[in-house]
C-alpha positions as CSV (number, residue, x, y, z in Angstrom):
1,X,-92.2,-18.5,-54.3
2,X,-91.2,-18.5,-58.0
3,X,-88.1,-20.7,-59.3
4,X,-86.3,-17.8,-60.4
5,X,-87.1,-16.3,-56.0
6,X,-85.2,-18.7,-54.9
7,X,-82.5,-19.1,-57.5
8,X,-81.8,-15.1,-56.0
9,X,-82.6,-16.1,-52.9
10,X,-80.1,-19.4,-52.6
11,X,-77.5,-17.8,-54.9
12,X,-77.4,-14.6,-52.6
13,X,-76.6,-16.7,-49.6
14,X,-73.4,-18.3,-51.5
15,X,-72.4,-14.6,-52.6
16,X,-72.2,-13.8,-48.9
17,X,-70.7,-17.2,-47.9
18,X,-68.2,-16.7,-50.6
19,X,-67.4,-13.6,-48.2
20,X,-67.3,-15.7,-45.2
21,X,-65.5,-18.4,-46.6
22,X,-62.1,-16.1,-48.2
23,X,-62.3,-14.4,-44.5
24,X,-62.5,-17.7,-42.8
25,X,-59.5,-19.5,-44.7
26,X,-57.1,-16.4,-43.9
27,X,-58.0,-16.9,-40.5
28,X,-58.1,-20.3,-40.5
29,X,-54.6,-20.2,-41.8
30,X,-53.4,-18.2,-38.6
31,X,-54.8,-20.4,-36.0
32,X,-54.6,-23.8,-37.0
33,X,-51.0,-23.1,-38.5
34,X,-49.8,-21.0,-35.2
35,X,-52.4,-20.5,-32.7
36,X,-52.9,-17.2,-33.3
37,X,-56.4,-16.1,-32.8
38,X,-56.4,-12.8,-34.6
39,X,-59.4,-11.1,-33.9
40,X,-57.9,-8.1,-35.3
41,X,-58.4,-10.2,-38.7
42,X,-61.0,-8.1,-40.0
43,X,-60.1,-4.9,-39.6
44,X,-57.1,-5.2,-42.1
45,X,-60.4,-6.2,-44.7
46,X,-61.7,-3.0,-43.5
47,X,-58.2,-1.4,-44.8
48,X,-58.6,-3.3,-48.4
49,X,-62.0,-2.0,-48.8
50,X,-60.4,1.7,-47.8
51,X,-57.6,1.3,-50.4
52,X,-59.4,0.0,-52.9
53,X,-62.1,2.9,-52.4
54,X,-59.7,5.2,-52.7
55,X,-57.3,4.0,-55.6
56,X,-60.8,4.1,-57.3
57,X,-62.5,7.1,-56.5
58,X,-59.2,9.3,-56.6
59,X,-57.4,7.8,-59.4
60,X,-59.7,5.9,-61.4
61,X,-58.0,2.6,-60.9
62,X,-60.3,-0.4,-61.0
63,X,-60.8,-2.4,-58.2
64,X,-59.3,-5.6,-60.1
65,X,-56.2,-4.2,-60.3
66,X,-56.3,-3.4,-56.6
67,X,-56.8,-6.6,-55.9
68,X,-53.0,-7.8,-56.3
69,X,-51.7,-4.6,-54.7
70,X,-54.1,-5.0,-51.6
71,X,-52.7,-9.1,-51.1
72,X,-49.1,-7.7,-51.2
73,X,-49.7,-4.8,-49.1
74,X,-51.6,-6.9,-46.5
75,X,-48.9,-9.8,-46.8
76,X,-46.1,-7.8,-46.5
77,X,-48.0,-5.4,-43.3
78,X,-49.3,-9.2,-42.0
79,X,-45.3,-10.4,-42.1
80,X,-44.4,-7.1,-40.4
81,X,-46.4,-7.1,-37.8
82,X,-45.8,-11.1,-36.7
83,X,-41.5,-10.1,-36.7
84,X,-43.0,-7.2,-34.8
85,X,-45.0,-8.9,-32.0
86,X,-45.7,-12.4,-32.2
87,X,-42.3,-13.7,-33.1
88,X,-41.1,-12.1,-29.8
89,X,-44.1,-13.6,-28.0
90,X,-43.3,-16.7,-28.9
91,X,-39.7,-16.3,-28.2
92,X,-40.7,-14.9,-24.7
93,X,-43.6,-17.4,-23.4
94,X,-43.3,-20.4,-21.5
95,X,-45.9,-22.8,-23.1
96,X,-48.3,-22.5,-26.1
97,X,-51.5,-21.8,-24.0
98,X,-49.3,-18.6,-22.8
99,X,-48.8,-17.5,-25.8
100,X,-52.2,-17.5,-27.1
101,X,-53.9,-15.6,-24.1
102,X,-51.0,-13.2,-25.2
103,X,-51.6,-13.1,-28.5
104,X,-55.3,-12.9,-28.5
105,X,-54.1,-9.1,-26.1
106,X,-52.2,-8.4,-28.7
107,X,-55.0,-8.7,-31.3
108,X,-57.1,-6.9,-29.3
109,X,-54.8,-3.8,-29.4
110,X,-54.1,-4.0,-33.3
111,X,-57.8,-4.2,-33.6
112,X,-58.6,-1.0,-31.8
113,X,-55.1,0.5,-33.2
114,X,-56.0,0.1,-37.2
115,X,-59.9,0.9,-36.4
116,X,-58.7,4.5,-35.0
117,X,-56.4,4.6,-37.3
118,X,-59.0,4.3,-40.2
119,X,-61.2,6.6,-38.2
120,X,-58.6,8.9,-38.8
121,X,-58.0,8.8,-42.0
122,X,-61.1,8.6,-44.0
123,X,-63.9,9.5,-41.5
124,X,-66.5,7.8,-40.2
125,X,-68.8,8.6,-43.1
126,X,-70.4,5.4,-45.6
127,X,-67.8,5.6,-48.4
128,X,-68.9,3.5,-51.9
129,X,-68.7,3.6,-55.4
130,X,-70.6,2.4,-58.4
131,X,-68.9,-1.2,-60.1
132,X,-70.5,-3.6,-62.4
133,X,-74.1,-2.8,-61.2
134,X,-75.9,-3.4,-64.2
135,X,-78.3,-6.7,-63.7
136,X,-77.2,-9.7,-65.2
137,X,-80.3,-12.2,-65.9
138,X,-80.7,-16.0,-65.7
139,X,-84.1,-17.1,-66.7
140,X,-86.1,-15.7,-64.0
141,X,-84.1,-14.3,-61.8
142,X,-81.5,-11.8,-62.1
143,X,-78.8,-10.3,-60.0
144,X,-76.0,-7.4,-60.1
145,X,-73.0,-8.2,-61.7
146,X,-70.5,-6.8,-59.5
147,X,-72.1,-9.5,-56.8
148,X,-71.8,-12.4,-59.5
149,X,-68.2,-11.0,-59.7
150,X,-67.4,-11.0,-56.2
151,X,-68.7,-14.5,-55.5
152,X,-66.5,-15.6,-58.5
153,X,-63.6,-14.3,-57.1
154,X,-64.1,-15.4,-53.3
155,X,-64.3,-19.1,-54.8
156,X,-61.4,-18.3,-57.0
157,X,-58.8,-17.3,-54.3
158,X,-60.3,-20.5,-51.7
159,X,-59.6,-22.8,-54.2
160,X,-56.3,-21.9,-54.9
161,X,-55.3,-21.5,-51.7
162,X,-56.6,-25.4,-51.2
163,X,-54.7,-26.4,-53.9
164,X,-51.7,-24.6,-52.9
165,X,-51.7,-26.4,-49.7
166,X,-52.6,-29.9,-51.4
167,X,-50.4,-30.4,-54.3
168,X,-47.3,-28.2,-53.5
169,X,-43.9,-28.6,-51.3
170,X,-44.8,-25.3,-49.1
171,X,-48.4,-26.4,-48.6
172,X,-47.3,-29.9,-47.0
173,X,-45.4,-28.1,-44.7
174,X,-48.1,-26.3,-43.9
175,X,-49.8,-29.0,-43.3
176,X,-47.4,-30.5,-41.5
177,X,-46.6,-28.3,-39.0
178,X,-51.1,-28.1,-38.7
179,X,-50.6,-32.0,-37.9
180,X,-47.2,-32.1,-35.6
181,X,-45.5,-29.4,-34.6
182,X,-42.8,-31.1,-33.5
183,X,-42.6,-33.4,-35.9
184,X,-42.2,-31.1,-38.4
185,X,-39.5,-29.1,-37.0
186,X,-37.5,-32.8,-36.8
187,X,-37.6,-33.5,-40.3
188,X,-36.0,-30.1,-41.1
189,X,-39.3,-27.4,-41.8
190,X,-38.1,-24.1,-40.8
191,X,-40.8,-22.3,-38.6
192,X,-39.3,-19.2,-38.5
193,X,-39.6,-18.7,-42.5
194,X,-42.8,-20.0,-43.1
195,X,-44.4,-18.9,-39.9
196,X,-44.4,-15.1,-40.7
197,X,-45.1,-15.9,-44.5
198,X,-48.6,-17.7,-43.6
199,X,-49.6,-15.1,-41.3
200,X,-48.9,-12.8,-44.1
201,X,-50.6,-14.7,-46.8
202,X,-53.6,-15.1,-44.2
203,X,-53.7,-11.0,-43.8
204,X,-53.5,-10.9,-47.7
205,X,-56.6,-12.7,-48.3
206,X,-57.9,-10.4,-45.6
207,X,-57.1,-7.6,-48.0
208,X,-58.9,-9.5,-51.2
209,X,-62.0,-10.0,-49.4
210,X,-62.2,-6.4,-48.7
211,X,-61.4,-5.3,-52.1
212,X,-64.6,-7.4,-53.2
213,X,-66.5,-6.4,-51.0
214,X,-65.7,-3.0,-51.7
215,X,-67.2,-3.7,-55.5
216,X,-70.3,-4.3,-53.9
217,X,-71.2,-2.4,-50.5
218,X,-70.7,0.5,-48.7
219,X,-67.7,0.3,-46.2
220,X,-67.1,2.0,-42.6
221,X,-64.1,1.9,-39.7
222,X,-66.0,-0.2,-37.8
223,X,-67.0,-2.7,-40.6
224,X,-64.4,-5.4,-40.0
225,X,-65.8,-7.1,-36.3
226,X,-68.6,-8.3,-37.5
227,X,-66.2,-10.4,-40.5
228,X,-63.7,-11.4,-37.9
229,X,-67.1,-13.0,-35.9
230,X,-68.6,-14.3,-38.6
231,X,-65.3,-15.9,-39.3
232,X,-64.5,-17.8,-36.0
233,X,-68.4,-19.0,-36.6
234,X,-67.7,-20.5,-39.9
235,X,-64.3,-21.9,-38.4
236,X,-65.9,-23.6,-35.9
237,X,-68.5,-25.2,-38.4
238,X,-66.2,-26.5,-40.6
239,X,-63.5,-27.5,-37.7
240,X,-60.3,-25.5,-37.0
241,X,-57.4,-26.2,-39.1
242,X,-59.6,-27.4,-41.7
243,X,-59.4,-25.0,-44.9
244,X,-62.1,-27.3,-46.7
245,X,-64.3,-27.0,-43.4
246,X,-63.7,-23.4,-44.3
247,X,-64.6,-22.9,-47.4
248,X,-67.7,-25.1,-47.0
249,X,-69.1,-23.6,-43.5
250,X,-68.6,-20.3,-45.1
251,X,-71.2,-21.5,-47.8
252,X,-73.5,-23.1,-45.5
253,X,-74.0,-20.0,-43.5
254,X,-74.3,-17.9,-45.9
255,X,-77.0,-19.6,-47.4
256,X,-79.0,-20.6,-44.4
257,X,-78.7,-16.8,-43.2
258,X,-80.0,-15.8,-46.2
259,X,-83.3,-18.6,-45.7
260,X,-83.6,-17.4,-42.3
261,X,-83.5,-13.6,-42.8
262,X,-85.9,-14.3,-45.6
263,X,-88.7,-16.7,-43.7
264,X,-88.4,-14.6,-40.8
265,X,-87.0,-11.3,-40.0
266,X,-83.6,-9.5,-41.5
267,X,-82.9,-8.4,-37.9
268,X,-82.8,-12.0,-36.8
269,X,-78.8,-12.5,-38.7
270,X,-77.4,-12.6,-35.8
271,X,-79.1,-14.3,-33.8
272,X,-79.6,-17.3,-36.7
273,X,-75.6,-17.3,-36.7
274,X,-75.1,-17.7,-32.9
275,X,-77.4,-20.0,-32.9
276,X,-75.8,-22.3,-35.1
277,X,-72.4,-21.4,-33.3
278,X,-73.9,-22.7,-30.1
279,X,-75.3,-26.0,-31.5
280,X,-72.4,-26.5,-33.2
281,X,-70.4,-26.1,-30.2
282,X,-72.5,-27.9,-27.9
283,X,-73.7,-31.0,-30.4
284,X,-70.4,-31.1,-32.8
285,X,-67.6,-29.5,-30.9
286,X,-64.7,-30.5,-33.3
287,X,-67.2,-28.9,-36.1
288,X,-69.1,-30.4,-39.1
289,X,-66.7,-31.0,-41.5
290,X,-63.3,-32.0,-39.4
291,X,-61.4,-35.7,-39.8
């Protein structure tokens, strides 16, 4: 292979990972913050995608402008939906392992509810439109610009979630509460603002990931389970709780699926990602990159 083959082939591998990573962190943000494993995660990318697709191919509007609109729509639906359901669950169960067998039922149903409801809505045809495809060249290799784009983005929005969470007052909370609970509740951090507002900000980055990936791919209803997998993989790489584990999993696999697909056989993905999922699991349970 040429230097400029595997400039596209590395550099496709972080363009995907970029993906992984932005999905990762949302979810991320969910579980380690309240022990929410919402496998339903995904689908509300699949509803980014959808609006952004739309907004684009009825109106005209440019996918960079959706992407504000999707975070806000997915926060505010995200902050609706815990006061909905998981505030009450967690008013109404005993203990914390309780409350997560119940919340991961109540994933389940929002996961089947917002795929129908997407069925319903736009079809089960591929939907897609054209963005930034002109090839942008770097010595040898070249790639589309609407994937250079997305990439740029993805990194973008982990990186400022990071810092948010490092440098500011609400983001030591966060981290607080990630850390001790209780402790944090005894020094005065209000759960019941900040707990809804997370899971929000977690389903908006949902929304911003599917409003890239729009740019780029084709989108269906049934688009989003495969993210929400891929996403609990590249948690437990980089260690739950963990939003630089995250971000850095997220690359990892992206890249070494990309190597693996390549050397051997496209139809091989999955299996290269539960592969590492197992070893992980098995050789480094508490994940690569986790203090």
């Amino acid at each position: 292979m040429t230097g400029g083959a595997w400039l596209e082939l590395i550099a496709s591998g972080l363009i995907t990972g970029g993906i992984y990573a932005l999905v990762a962190l949302g979810l991320n943000l969910q579980y380690g913050l309240m022990r929410i494993l919402n496998i339903a995660h995904g689908e509300f990318l699949m509803v980014g995608a959808y609006l952004t697709w739309m907004a684009q191919s009825t109106w005209g509007l440019s996918p960079l402008w959706m992407i504000p609109l999707s975070f806000a729509a997915m926060m505010a639906l995200g902050m609706a939906i815990h006061a909905l359901c998981f505030r009450r669950l967690s008013a109404t169960s005993p203990n914390l392992d309780i409350f997560e067998a119940r919340g991961l039922m109540v994933a389940f149903g929002l996961m089947f509810l917002v795929q129908n409801f997407a069925s319903y809505m736009w079809g089960g045809d591929l939907r897609g439109y054209d963005y930034l495809t002109d090839p942008v060249k770097f010595g040898d290799a070249q790639f589309a610009g609407n994937k250079l784009l997305v990439f740029a983005l993805a990194l973008v929005f982990s990186l400022a979630l990071m810092l948010v969470l490092r440098f500011t007052l609400l983001g030591k909370g966060v981290r607080a509460l990630m850390q001790s609970p209780t402790g944090a509740q005894l020094v005065g951090i209000d759960t019941k603002r900040l707990h809804p507002l997370m899971f929000g900000v977690g389903l908006g980055l949902s929304g911003v990931a599917g409003c890239l990936l729009s740019m780029a791919y084709t989108i269906t209803p049934s688009m989003g389970e495969p993210y929400t997998v891929t996403a609990l993989i590249v948690i437990t790489l980089g260690g739950f709780g963990s939003m630089g584990g995250a971000l850095a999993g997220g690359l990892l696999l992206g890249v070494v699926e990309a190597l693996g697909m390549h050397f051997t056989n496209p139809s091989l993905k999955a299996l290269l990602s539960y592969g590492i999922f197992i070893a992980v699991l098995l050789l480094r349970p508490r994940g690569l990159f986790a203090k």
